[in-house]
C-alpha positions in Angstrom: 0.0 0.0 0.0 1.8 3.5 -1.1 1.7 6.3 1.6 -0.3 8.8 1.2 -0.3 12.6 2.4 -3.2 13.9 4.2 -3.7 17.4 3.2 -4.5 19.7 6.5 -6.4 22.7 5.6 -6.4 25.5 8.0 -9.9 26.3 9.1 -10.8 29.0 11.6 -13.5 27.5 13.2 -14.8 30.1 15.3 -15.5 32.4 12.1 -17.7 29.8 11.0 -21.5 30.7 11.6 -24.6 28.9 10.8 -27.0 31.2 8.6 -30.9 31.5 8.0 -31.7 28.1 7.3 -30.5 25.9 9.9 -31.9 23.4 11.2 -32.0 24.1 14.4 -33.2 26.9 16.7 -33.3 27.5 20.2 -36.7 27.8 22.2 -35.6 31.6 23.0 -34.7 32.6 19.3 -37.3 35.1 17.8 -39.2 34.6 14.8 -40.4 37.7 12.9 -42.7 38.2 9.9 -41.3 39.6 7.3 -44.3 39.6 4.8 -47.4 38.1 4.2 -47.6 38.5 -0.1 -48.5 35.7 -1.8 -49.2 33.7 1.9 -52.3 32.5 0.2 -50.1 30.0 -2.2 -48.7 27.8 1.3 -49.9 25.1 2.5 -52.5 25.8 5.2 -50.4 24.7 8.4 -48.0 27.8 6.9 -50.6 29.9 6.9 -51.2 29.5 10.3 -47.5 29.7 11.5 -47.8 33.1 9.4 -51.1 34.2 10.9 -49.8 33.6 14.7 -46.9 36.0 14.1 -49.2 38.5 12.2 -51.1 38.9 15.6 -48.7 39.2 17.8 -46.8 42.2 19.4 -44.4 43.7 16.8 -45.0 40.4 14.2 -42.5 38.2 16.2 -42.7 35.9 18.9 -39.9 33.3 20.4 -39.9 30.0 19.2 -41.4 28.7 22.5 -44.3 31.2 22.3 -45.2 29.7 19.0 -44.8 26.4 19.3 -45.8 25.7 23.1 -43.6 24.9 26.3 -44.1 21.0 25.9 -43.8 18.2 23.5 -47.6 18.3 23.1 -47.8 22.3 22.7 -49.3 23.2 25.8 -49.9 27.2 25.4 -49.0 27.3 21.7 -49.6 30.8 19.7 -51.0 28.4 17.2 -53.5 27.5 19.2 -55.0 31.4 19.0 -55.2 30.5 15.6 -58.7 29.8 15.0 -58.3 28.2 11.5 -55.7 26.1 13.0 -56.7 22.5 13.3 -54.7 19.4 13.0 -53.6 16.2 15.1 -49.8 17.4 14.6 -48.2 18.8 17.6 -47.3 23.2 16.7 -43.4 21.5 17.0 -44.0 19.0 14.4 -45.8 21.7 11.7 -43.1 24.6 12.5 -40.3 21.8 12.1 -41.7 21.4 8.4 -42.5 24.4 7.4 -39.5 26.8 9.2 -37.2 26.1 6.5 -39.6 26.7 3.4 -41.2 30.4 5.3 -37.0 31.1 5.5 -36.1 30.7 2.5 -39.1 32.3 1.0 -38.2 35.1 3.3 -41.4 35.1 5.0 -39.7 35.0 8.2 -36.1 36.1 10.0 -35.4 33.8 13.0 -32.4 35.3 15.0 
């Protein structure tokens, strides 16, 4: 077997930053609407998510606001939402959907 060199790249690690669209966000993070055109073309869950923030102080809420302080989504924003209606837990639809309203640039989460 020939030897081989193992390249080391130097990498400044502590630069490095997740953006927008990662896939995970703490409970205290803040999600705020950024627009509501063309909302009507979502799925319905997205709507609501949309709709929850659109009624809130300022258009943002945390995460934990929105999606509830337990698994099943006990004192969920989305549950103010009176269109909302579904067996899926708020966590469950905003784990879906966060990505798709980000990218669309619907919403900012910081």
């Amino acid at each position: 077997m020939k030897n081989k060199t193992i390249e080391k790249k130097a990498t400044n690690f502590k630069a490095f930053k997740v953006q927008g669209n990662g896939r995970r966000f703490d409970k205290t993070s803040v999600i705020t609407l950024n627009t509501v055109a063309n909302a009507n073309k979502l799925p319905h869950q997205a709507q609501c998510i949309l709709k929850a923030l659109a009624d809130a102080d300022s258009n943002s809420m945390t995460v934990e606001q929105l999606i509830g302080t337990d698994a099943s989504g006990l004192n969920s924003a989305l549950d103010n939402v009176a269109e909302f209606n579904t067996v899926q837990t708020p966590a469950k639809i905003w784990q879906f959907y966060k990505n798709r309203l980000i990218k669309s640039d619907f919403i900012t989460v910081a």
